[in-house]
Kinemage of the C-alpha trace (Angstrom):
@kinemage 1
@onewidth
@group {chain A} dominant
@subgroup {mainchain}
@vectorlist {calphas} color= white
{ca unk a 1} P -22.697 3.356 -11.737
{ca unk a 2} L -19.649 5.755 -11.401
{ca unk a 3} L -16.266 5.298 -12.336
{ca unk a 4} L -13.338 5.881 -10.338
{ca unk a 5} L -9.635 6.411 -11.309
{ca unk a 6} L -6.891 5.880 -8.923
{ca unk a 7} L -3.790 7.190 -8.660
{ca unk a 8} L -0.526 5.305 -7.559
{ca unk a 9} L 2.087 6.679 -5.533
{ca unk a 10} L 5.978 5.487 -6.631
{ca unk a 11} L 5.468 1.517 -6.217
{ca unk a 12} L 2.966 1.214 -9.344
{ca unk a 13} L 2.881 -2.653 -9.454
{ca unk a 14} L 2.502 -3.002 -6.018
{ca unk a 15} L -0.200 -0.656 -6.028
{ca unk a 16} L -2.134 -2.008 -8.538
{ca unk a 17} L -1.889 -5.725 -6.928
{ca unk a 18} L -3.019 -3.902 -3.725
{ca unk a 19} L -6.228 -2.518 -5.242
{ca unk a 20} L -6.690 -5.320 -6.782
{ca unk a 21} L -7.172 -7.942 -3.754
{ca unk a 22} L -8.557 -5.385 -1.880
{ca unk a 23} L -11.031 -3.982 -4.087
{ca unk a 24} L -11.793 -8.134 -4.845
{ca unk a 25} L -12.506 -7.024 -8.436
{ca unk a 26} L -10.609 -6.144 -11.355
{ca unk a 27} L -9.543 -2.639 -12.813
{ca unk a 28} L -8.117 -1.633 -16.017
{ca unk a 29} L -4.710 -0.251 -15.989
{ca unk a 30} L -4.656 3.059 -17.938
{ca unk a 31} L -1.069 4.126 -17.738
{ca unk a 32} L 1.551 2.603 -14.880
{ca unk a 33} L 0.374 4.781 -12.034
{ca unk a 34} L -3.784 4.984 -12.768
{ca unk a 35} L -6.461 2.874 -13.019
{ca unk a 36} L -9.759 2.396 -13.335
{ca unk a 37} L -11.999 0.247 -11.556
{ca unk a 38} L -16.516 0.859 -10.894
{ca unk a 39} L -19.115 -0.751 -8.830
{ca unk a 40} L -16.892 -1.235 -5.476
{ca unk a 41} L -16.403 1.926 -4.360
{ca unk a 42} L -19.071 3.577 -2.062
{ca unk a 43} L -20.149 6.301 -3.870
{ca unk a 44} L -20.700 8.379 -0.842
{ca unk a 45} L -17.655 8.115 1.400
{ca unk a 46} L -14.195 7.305 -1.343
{ca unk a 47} L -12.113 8.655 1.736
{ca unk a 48} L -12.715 6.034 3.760
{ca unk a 49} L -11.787 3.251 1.168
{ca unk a 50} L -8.776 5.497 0.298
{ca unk a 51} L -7.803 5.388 3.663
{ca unk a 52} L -7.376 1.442 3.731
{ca unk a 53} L -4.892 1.264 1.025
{ca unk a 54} L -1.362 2.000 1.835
{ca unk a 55} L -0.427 2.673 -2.001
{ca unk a 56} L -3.212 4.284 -3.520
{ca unk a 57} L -2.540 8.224 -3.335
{ca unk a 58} L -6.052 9.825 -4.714
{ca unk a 59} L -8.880 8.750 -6.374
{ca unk a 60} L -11.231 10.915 -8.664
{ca unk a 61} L -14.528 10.124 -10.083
{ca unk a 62} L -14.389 9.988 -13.801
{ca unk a 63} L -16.412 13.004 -15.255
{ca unk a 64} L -16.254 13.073 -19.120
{ca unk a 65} L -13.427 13.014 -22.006
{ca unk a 66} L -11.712 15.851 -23.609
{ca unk a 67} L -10.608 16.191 -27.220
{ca unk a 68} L -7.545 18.306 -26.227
{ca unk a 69} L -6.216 20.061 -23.081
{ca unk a 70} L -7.433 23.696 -23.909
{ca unk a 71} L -9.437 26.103 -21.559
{ca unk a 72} L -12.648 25.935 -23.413
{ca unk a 73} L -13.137 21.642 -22.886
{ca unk a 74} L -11.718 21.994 -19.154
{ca unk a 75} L -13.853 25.106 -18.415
{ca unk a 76} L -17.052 23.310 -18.185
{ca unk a 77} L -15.770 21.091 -15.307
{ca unk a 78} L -15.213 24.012 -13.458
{ca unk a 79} L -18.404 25.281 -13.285
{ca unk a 80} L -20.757 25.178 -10.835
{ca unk a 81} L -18.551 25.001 -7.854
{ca unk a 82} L -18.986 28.118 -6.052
{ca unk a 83} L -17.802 31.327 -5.699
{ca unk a 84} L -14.901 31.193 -4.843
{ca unk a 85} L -12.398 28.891 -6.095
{ca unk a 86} L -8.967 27.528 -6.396
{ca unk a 87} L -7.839 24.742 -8.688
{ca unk a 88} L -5.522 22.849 -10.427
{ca unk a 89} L -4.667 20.237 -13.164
{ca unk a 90} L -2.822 16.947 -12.797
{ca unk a 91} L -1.910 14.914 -16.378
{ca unk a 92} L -1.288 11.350 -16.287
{ca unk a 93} L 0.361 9.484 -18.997
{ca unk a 94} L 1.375 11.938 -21.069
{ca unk a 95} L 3.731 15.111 -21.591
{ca unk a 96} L 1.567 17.037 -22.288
{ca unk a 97} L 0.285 19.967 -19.688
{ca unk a 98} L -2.153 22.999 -19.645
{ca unk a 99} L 0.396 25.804 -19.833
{ca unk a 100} L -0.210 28.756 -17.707
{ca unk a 101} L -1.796 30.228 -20.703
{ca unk a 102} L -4.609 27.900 -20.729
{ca unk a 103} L -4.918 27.789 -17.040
{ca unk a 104} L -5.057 32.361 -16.870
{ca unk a 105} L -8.124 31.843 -19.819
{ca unk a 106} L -10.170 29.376 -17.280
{ca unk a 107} L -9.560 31.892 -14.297
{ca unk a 108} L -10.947 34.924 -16.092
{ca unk a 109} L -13.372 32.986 -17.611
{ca unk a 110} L -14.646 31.764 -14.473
{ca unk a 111} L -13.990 35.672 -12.801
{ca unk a 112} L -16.710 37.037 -15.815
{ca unk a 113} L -18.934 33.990 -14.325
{ca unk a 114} L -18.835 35.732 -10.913
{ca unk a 115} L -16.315 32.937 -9.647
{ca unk a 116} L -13.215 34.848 -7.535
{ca unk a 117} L -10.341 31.837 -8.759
{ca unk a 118} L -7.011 31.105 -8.719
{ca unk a 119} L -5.179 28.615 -10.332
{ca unk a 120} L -1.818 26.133 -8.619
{ca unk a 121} L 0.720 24.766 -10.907
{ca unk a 122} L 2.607 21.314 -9.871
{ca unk a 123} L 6.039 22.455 -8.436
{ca unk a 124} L 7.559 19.331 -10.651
{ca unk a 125} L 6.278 17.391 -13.210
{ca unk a 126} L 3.188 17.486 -14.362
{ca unk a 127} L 1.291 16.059 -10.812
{ca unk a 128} L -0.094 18.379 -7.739
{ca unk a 129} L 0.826 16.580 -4.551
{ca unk a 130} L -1.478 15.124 -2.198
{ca unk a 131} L 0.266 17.894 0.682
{ca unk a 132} L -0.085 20.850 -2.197
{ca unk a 133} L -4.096 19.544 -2.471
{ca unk a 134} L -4.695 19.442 1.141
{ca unk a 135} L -2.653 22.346 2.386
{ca unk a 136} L -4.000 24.719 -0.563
{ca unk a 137} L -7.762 23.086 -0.834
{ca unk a 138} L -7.503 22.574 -4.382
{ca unk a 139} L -10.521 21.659 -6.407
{ca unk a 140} L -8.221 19.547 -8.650
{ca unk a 141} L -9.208 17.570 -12.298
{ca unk a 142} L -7.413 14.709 -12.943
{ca unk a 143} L -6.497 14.078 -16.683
{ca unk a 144} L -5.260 11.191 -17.768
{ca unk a 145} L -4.183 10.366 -21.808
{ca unk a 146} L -6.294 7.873 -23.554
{ca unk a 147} L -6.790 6.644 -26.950
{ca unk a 148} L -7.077 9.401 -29.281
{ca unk a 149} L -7.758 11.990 -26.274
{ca unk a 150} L -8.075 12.545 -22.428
{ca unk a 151} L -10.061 10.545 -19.869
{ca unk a 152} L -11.215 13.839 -17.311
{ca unk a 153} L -11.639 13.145 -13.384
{ca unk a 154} L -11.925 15.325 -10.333
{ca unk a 155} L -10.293 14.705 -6.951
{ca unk a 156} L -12.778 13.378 -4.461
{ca unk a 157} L -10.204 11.531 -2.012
{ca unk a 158} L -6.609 12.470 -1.331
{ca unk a 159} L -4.148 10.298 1.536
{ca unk a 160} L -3.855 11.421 4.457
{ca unk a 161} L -0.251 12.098 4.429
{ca unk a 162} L -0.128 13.620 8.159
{ca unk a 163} L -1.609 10.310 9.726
{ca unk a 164} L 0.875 8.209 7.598
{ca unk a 165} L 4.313 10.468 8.627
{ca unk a 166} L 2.827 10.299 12.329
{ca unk a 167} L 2.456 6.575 11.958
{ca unk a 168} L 6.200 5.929 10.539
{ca unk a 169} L 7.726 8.582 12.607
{ca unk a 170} L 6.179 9.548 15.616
{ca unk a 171} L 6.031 5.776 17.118
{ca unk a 172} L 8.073 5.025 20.051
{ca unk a 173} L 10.828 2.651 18.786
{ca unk a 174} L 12.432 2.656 15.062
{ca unk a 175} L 15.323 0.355 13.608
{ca unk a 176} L 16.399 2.150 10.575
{ca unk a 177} L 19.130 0.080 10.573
{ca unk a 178} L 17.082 -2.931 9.970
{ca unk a 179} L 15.601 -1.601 6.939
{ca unk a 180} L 11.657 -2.344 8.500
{ca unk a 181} L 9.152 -1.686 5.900
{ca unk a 182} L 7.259 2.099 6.119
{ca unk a 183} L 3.779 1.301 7.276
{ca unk a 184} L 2.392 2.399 3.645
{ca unk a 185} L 3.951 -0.750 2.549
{ca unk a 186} L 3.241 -2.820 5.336
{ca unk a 187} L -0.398 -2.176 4.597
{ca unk a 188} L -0.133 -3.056 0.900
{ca unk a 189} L 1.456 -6.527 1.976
{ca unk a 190} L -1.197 -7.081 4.820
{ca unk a 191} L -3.967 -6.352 1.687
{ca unk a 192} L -2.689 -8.304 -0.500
{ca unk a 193} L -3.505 -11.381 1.990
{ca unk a 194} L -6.938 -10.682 1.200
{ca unk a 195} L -8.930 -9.967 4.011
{ca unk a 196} L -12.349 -11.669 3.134
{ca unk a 197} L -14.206 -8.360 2.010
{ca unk a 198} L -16.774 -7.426 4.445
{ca unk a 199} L -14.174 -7.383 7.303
{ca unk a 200} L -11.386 -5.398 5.287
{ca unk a 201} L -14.596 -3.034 4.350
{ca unk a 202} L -15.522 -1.909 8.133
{ca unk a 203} L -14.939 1.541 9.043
{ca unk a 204} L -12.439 2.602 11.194
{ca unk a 205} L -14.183 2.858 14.276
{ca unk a 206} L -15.465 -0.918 13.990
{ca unk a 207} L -12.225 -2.479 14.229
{ca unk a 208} L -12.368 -3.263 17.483
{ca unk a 209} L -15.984 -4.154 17.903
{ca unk a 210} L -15.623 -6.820 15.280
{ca unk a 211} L -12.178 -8.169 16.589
{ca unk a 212} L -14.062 -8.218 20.039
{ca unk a 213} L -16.788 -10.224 18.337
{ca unk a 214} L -14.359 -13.102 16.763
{ca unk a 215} L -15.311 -12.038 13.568
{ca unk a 216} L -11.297 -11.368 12.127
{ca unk a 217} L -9.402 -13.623 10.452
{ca unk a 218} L -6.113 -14.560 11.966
{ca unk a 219} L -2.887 -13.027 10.922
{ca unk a 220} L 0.703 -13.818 12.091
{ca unk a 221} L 4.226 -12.224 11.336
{ca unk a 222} L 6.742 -14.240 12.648
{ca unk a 223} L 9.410 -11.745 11.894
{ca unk a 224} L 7.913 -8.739 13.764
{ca unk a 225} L 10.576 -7.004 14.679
{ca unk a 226} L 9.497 -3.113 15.681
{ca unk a 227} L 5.232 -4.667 14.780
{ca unk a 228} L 4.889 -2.303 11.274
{ca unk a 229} L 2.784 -5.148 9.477
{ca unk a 230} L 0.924 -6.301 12.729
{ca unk a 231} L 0.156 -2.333 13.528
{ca unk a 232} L -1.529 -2.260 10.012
{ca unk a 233} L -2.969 -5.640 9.882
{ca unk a 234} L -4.966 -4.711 13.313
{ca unk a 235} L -6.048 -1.616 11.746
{ca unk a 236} L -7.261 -3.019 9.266
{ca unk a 237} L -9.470 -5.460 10.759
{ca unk a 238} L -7.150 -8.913 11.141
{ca unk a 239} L -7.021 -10.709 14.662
{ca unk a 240} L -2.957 -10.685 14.812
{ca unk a 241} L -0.117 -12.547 16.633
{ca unk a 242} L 3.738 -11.822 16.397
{ca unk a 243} L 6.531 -13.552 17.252
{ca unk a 244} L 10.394 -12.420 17.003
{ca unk a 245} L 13.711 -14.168 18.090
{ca unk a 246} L 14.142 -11.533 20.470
{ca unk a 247} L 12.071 -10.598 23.923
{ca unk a 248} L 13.840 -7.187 23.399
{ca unk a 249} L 12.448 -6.654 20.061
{ca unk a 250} L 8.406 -8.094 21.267
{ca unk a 251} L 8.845 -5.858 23.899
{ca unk a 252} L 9.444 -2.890 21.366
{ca unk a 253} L 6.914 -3.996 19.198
{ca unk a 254} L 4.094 -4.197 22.221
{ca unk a 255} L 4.573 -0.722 22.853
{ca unk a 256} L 4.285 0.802 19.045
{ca unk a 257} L 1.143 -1.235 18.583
{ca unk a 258} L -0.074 -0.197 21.590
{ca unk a 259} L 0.936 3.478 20.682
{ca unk a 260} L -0.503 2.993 17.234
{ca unk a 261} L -4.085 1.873 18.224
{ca unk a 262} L -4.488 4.035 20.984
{ca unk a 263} L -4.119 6.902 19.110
{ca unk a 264} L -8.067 6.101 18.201
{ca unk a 265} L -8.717 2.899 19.763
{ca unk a 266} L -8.811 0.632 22.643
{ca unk a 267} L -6.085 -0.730 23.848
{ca unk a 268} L -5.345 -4.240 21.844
{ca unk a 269} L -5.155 -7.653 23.117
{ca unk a 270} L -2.670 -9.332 20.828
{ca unk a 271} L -0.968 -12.160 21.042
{ca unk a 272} L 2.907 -12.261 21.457
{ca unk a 273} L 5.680 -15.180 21.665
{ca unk a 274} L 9.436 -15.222 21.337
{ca unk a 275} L 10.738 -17.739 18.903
{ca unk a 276} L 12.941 -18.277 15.888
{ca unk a 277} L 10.698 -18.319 12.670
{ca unk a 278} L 11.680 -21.816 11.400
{ca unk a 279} L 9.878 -22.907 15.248
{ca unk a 280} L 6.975 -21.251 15.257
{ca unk a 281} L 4.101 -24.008 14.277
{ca unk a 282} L 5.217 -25.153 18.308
{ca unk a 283} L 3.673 -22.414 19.961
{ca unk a 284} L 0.544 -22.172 17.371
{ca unk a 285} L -2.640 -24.887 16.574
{ca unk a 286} L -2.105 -26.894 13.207
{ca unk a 287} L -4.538 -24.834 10.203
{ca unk a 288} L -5.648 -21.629 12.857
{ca unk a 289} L -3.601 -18.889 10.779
{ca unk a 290} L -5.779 -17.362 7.750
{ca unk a 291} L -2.454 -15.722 6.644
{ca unk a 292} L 1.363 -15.192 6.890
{ca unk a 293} L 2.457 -11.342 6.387
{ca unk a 294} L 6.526 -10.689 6.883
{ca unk a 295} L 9.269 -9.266 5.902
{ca unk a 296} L 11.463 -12.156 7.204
{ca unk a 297} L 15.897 -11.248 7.823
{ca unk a 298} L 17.463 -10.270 4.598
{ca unk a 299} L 21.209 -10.800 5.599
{ca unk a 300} L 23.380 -7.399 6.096
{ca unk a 301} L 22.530 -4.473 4.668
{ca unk a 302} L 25.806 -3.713 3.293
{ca unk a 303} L 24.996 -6.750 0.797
{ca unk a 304} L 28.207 -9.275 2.689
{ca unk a 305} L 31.377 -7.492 1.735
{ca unk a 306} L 31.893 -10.074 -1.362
{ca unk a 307} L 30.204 -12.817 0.515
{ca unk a 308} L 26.918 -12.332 -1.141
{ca unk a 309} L 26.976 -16.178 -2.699
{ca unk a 310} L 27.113 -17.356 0.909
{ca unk a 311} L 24.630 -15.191 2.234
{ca unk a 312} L 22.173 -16.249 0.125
{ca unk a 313} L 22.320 -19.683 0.503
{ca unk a 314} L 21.894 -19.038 4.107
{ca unk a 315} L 18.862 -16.961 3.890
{ca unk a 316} L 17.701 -19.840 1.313
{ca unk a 317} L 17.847 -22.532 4.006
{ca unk a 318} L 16.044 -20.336 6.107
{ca unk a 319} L 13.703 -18.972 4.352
{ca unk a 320} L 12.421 -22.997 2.889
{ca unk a 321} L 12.636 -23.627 6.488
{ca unk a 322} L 10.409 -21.114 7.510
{ca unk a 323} L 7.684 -22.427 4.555
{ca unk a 324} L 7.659 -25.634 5.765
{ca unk a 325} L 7.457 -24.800 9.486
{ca unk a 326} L 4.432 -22.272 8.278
{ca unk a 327} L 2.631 -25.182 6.254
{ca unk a 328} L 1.125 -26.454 8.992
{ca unk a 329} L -0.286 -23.768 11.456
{ca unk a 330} L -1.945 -22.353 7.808
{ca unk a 331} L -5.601 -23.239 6.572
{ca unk a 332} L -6.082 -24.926 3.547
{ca unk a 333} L -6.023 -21.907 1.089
{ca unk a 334} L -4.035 -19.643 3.508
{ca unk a 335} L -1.705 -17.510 2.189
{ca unk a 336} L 1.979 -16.594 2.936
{ca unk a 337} L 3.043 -12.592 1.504
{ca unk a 338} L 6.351 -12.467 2.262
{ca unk a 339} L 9.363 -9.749 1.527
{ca unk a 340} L 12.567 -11.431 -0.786
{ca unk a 341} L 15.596 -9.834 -0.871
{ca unk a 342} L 17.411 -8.969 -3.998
{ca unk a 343} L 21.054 -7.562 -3.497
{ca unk a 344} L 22.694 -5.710 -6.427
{ca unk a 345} L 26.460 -5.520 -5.751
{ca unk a 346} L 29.441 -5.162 -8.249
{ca unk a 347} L 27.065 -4.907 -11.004
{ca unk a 348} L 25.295 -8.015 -10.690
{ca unk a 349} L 22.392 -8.885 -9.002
{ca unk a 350} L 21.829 -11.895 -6.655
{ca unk a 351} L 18.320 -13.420 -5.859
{ca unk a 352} L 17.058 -16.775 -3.302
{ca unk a 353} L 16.098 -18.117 -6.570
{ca unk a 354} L 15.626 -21.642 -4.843
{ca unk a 355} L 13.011 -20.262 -2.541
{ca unk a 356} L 10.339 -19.946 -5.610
{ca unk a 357} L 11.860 -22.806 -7.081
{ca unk a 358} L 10.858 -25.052 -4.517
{ca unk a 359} L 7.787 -23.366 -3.241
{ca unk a 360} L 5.612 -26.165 -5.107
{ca unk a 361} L 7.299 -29.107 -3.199
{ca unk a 362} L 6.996 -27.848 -0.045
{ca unk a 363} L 2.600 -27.167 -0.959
{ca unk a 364} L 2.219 -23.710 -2.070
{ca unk a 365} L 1.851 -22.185 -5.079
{ca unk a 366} L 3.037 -18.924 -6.234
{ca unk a 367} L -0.210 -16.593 -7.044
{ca unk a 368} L 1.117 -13.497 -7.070
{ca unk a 369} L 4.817 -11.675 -7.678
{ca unk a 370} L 7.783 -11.098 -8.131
{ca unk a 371} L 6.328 -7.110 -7.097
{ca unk a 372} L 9.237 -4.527 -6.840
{ca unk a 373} L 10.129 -2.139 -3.684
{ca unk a 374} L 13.572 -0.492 -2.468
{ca unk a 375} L 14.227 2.947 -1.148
{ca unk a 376} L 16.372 5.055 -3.859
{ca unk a 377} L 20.034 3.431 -3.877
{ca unk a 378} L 19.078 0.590 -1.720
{ca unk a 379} L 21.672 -2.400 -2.003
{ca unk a 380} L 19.107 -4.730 -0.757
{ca unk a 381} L 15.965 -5.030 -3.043
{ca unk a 382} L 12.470 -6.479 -2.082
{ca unk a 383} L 10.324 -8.515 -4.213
{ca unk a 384} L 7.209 -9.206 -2.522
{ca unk a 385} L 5.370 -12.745 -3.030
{ca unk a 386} L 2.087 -14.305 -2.434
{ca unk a 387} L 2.717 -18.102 -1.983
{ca unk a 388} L -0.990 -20.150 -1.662
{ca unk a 389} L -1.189 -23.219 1.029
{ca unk a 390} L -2.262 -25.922 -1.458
């Protein structure tokens, strides 16, 4: 049985929590952005698990451990690879590098073995890119520190970085002013609702079939807005519905998902309604919704020009209206994963506190958070939460 290490991209905790519920099995965390995980991961096709995850950025099969980083223990997982070669090293969890000495002693070492090589060095850090790795074809070994040594990997599935930038930038309609979640993180929420396993496991050409077949679970955002999170839940194998406050905004939203999927797929037949959240269990059957994905309004993005007390009471009230709308168009054991805001202004920072507080009275339980995400010098922070329908 191999093992696997995987490789976060900047939202560690999120990351892990993502493989975590995906992978429906636990993994050992070896520094804050790898892991290690075995007996999940099909051992002949890692891309296409990579390619479900929205946070995981490679993942290498573990190969052997290494006293010290020094051309004569790295050498021999080098060999055998060809004749002609170009590679690289990524360290994890330490300082520590190969310096370009090392690195010129494994090239002409591998030159007197009749291999033509050349070596890449990271242009920061000490981490070769997933666009560096594709755009160069780099045979790349993954190191990672480790008790008294190194843990040795090599690169056997890297993210498609191309089909995520067409898939945040290339859609029809954006709202940057709205702050919508890139669909990287928009997948990490939908996983962490837990899609039961063989469903969130089907390739990518069985979507359809399988939502055709009524074999999805169900999947509502009831904040849509531009239809990130619904795009990547019906990519990823959920039945989904959306609803927004605004016809304007469903009507955006129809035609990015319809953009999305048709890049590869049918066209979908999802379900759209126009209401406000705190409404929503009016237009939907009691217990038909297997989940709850959304980042739900988070108040101005300029964090209320000194009115940020105010504001979040407001977006309390809402947001404990919402949950008890929500309780009753879930199943028993449904699941809410929902976006919090946390503004930072004037040196202090503000959180809907009474949201978790009160998350028990209203029949959920909180199973999973707070996990961190912003852009860099966001005022308005998001700490994702899983909240369980008792």
């Amino acid at each position: 049985m191999s093992s696997w290490l995987f490789i976060f991209g900047r939202t560690h905790d999120l990351s892990l929590s993502e493989l975590e519920a995906f992978a429906d099995k636990p993994v050992t965390r070896l520094t804050p952005d790898v892991a290690r995980g075995e007996g999940f991961l099909p051992e002949d096709n890692p891309a296409e698990f990579l390619r479900a995850l929205g946070g995981t950025v490679k993942i290498a099969r573990e190969k052997g451990r290494i006293q010290k980083l020094a051309a004569r223990e790295l050498l021999p997982y080098l060999e055998g690879l060809g004749e002609q070669l170009t590679f690289g090293i990524s360290v994890y969890g330490s300082t520590a590098t190969p310096d370009t000495e090392t690195l010129r002693q494994m090239k002409e070492a591998l030159l007197e073995g009749g291999i033509r090589a050349r070596y890449v060095l990271p242009h920061d850090g000490n981490v070769l890119t997933s666009v560096v790795i594709t755009k160069q074809h780099i045979r790349e070994l993954v190191i990672v520190a480790g008790g008294d040594g190194f843990i040795v990997g090599e690169t056997t599935a890297v993210q498609d970085f191309q089909e995520w930038n067409e898939r945040d930038y290339g859609r029809p309609y954006a709202d940057p002013k709205a702050g919508m979640l890139p669909p990287k993180v928009a997948r990490m929420a939908v996983n962490l609702a837990k899609q039961s396993k063989v469903e969130s496991h089907l390739p990518a050409n069985a979507t359809h079939q399988a939502l055709q077949a009524g074999k999805s679970k169900v999947l509502l955002d009831p904040f849509c807005g531009m239809g990130t999170i619904l795009g990547e839940a019906f990519l990823a194998g959920w039945q989904v519905i959306g609803s927004d406050q605004s016809e304007e905004v469903i009507g955006k939203a129809k035609k990015n998902i319809e953009w999305l999927v048709g890049l590869t797929r049918p066209r979908p037949v999802i379900k759209f309604f126009v209401s406000d959240a705190t409404h929503v269990a009016q237009h939907i059957a009691n217990e038909s919704v297997d989940a709850i994905v959304t980042e739900p309004f988070m108040g101005p993005a300029s964090g209320g020009n000194g009115n940020v007390k105010n504001i979040m009471k407001g977006l309390e009230k809402l947001y404990i209206g919402c949950l008890r709308d929500w309780h009753h168009i879930l199943k028993p054991g449904g699941k809410v994963v929902i976006a919090l805001p946390e503004y930072a202004v004037g040196g202090r920072i503000y959180f809907v506190k009474n949201v978790i507080d009160r998350c028990e009275i209203i029949g959920y339980t909180v199973t999973l958070g707070p996990l961190s995400y912003s852009r860099p010098q966001a005022i308005v922070k998001r700490k994702f939460f899983v909240l369980t329908k008792k």
